[in-house]
N, C-alpha and C positions, 0 to 999 in steps of 0.2 A: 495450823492445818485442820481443815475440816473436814468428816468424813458424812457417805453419804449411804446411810443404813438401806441392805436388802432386806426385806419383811419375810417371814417366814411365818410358817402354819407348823404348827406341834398338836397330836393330836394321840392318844392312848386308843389304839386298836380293839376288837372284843378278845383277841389272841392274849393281850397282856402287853403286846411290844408298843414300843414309843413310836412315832413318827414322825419327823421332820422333812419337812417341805419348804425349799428356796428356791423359788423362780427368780432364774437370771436369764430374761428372757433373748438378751440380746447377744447371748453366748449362739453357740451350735453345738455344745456338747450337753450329757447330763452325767452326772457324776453319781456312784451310789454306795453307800456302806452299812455293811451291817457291823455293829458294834454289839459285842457283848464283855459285860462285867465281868469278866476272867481272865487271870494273867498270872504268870508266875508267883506270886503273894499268897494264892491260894490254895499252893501245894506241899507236901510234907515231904520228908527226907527222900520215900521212896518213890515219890510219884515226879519227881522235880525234873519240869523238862515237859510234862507231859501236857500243858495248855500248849508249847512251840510244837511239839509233836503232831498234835490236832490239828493244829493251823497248817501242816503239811501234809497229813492224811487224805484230808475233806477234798484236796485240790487232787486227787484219784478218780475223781469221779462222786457222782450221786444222781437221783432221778429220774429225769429224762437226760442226763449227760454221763452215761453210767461209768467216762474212763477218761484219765488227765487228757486223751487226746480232744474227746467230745468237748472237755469244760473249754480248753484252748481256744479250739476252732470255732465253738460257738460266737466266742467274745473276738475274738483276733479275726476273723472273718467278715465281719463290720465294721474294719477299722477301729477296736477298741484293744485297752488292755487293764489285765485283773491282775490283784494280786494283795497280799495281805500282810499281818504284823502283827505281833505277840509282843506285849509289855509285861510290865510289873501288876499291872489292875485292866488291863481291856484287851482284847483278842479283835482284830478289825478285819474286814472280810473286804475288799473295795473292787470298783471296775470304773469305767470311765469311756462310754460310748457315745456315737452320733446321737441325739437326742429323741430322735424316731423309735430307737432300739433300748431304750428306759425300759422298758417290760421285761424287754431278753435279758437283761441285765440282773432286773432283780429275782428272775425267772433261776438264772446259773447260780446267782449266791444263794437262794432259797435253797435251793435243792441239794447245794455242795453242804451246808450248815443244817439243815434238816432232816437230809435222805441220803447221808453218804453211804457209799458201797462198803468200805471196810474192807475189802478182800484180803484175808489173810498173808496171799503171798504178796499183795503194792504195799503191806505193811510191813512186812519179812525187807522188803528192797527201800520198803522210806529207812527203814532204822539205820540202816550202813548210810543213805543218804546225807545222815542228820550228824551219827558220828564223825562224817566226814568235811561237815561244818564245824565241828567242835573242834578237829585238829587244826583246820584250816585256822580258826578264831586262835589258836593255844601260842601258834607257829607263829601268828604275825604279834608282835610286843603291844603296836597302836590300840588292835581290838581288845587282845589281853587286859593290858592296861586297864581298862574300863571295868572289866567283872572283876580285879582286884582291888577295884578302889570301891565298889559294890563292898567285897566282902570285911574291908577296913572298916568303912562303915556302918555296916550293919552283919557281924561276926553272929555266925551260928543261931538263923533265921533265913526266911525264903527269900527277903529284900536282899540278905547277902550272897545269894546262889545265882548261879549262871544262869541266865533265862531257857538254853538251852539245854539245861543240865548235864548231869555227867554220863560217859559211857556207860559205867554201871547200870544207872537206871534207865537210858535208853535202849539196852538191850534187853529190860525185862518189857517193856512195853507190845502189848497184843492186841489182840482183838477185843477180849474182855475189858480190858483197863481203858481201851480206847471208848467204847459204848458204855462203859460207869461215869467217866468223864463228862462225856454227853450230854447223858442223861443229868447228870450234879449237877449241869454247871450252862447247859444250852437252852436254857428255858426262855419262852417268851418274855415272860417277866425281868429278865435281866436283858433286854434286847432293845438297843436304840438303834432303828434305821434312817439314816438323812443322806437326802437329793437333794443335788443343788444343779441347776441349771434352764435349759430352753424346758421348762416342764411346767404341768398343770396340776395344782395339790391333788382336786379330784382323781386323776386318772394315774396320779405317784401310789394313792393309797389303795386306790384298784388292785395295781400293779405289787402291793407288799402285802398288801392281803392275801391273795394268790399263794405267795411266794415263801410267807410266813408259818411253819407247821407248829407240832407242839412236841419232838422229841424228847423235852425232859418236864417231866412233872415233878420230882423230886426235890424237896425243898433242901437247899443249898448253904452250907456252912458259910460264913464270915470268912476274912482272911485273919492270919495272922497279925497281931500289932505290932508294929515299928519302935523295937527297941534298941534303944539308943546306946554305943560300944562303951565297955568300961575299961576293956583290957590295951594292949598296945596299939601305942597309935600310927604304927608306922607295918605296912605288910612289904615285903622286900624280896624279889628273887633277881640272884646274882645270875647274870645269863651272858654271857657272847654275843655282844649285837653293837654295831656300828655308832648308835643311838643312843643315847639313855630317853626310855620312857616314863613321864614321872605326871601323878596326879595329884594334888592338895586341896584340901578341902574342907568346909567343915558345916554342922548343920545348920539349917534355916527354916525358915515357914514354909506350910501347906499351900497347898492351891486352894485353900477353903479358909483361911487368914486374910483377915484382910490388909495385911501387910506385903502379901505375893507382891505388888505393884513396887514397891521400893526394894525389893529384892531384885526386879525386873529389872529398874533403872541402875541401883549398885552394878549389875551383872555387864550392864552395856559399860558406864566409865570405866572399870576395870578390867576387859578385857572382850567385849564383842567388836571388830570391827579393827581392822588398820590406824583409824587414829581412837585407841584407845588405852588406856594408858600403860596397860603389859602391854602392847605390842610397842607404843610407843619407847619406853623405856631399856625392854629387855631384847629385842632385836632393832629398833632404829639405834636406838643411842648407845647402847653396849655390845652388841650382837654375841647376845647369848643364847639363843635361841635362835631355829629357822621357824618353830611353829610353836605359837604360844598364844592361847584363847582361854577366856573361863564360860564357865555355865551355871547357870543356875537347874535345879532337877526337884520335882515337885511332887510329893504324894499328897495320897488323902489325910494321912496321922504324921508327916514328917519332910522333909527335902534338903535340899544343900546347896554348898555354891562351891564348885570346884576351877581346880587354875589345872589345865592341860600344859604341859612343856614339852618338847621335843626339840635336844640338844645334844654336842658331843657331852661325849660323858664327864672328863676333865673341869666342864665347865658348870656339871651339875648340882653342884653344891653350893655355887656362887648361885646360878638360875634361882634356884631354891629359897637363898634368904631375899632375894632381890625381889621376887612375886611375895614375899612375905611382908617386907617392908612397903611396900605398892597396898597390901590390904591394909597395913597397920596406918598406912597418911589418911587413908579415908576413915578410920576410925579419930583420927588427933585434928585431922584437916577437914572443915567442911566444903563439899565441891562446891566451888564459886558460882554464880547465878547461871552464868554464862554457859559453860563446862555444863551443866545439869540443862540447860536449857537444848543443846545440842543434841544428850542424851534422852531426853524427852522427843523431841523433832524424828530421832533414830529409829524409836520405840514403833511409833506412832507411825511412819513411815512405810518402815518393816511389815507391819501388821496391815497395812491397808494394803501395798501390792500385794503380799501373799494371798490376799485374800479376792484378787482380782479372779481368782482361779477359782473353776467351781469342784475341782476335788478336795481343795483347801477351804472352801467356804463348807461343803460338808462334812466333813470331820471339823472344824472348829465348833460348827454349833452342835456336831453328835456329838461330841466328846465330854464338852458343856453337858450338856443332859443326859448324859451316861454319868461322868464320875462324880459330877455337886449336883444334880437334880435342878439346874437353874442356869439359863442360857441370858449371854450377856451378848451385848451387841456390838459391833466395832466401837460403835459410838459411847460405849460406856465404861470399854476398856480407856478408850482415846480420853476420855473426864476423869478416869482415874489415876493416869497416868499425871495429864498436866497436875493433879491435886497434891504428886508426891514434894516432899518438901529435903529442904537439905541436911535437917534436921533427922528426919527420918530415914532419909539414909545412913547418914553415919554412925545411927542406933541402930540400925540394921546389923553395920561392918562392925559393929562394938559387937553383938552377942552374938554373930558365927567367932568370932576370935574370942570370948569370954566362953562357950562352949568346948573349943579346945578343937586345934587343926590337926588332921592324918591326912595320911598321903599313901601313895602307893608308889613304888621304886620297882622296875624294870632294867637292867644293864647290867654291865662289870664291874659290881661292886662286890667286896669282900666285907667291909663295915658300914653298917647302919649309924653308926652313931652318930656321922656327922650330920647326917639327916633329921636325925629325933634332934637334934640341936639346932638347927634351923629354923623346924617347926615350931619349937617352943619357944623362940622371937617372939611370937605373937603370941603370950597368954599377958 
């Protein structure tokens, strides 16, 4: 498969902020995001929560659009739609308009991420807001699942905190905490903007120039580093629920390794896709599972490859050693030429439709030049892929399982042990 590279302009502002510019000329939309280096990573016990916080305030209004009605209307009145996301290291601001209205677009996010209002009482009503996504998240096991396998992981540190944090701290959140924030952490210098679409670099950089203030000058602490759990490997709550929710997992390479690519491909023959081989194994041929996929999840200092299951509970201890013996073949088995060739094709694939899209074409390359300072092109992901080798995988699935797998356990259980027993198949 060959892929056929869109060219892009990157160019550093007098502001401080980065700029990326993708003309996809033959599109009618243009896509736009502001990206700033801040995410849950780089918060302490009492502020935690408070980058997702922001990411909800700003959209209150700012500017010239001084009220969540104004930013709405501005954007959804031309046919477009906004809306944003808080990780572990990048806070994303994005819209996605007629390509005429590029201006207005980075005109709403400038101004939401530069000149927000703050009004004490849209902050008094976001905080119940947010609380009210925390229970929602608590009550459903699937979402849970996920920030308890976060905190298995990475125990008593920010990579193990709920992005959202907790009630606690989002009821201390104000006004003040809100504009310290800001200010730490919204600086040009931490800010990659990238457009992709019917656009013109000249009149993108116009348009972000504009659009671009200087709210924080305050030079801005590091995050915390990614340390790696010593204690139990297994996080467990016994709950009432139809389902057992269960995550296994164990660590892997960075997105700055140059090994990401065989972790990429590990991650498909084990479990991306219907014929892969959890899905293969654990619901076609045994049906132990209705929903069962892995992932791989990638920082800047650390990452991991985790196996999702979702089964009756009864069968969840089989589930368990079954995804465990599935990672352990590929550590004793190397994947046949064939098998890997497939999963290469997948990769590759994957990565070129998603990227027909130009709100995916701009975050793939802002995000490149936000968190590794070095943007890679379809086409050199697509060379590094074909270069993984069978070998390389397998040494891959040897040092997540030489590292030592945890998991996180959701259902009606009353003992863990059978689980810590499962997991330790694979040391």
């Amino acid at each position: 498969m060959t892929s056929r590279d869109v060219p892009y302009e990157l160019q550093r502002l007098p502001s401080g902020a980065r700029l990326i510019a993708t003309p996809m000329r033959e599109r009618r939309s243009a896509a736009v995001a502001f990206m700033f280096g801040v995410g849950s990573r780089y918060e302490i016990g009492a502020t935690a929560g408070l980058s997702h916080f922001i990411e909800h305030v700003v959209f209150k209004g700012g500017g010239r659009f001084p009220t969540a009605r104004a930013v709405s209307e501005a954007i959804e009145s031309v046919g477009g739609s906004i809306n944003a996301s808080t990780d572990k290291e990048a806070t994303i601001f994005y819209a996605k308009v007629p390509s005429e209205h590029m201006a207005l677009a980075c005109e709403v996010l400038g101004d939401m991420a530069f000149a927000p209002v703050l009004d004490a009482t849209e902050v008094a009503k976001e905080r119940q807001v947010v609380i009210e996504e925390l229970r929602m998240s608590l009550d459903n096991p699937q979402d849970h699942i996920g920030t308890l396998f976060d905190e298995v992981m990475y125990p008593d540190q920010p990579l193990g905190w709920d992005i959202a944090g907790t009630e606690e701290t989002v009821r201390s959140f104000d006004v003040e905490a809100c504009t310290e924030h800001l200010a730490r952490h919204y600086r040009p210098g931490r800010l990659v903007v990238s457009l992709a679409g019917a656009i013109e670099p000249g009149q993108a950089r116009e348009a972000v120039e504009k659009s671009v203030g200087r709210f924080g000058e305050v030079a801005a602490d590091g995050p915390a580093p990614a340390l790696e759990a010593a204690g139990s490997a297994l996080r467990f709550i016994n709950k009432r629920t139809e389902q057992a929710n269960i995550i296994l997992g164990g660590y892997a390479c960075s997105y700055l390794d140059p090994g990401r690519y065989a972790l990429d491909l590990l991650n498909v023959v084990l479990g991306e896709g219907m014929s892969s081989r959890l899905f293969q194994e654990l619901r076609e041929e045994r049906a132990l599972a209705y929903d069962v996929h892995s992932f791989a999840a990638k920082l800047r200092d650390s990452g991991c490859l985790g196996i999702y299951i979702g089964c009756e509970p009864r069968r969840a201890v089989e589930a368990v050693k079954v995804a465990v013996e599935e990672l352990g073949r590929l550590v004793d088995q190397p994947v046949e030429a064939e098998e890997l060739g497939r999963a290469k094709e997948y990769a590759k694939g994957r990565l070129l439709l998603h990227l027909e899209g130009t709100g995916a074409m701009s975050q793939f390359l802002g995000q490149q030049e936000l968190l590794a300072a070095e943007v890679l092109l379809a086409s050199d992901v697509v060379a590094a892929l074909e270069a993984v080798t069978a070998e390389e995988l397998r040494a891959t699935a040897a040092e997540v399982c030489r590292r030592g797998l945890r998991a996180a356990v959701i259902g009606p259980f009353s003992k863990p042990e059978r689980f810590e027993s499962a997991l330790a198949r694979a040391s």
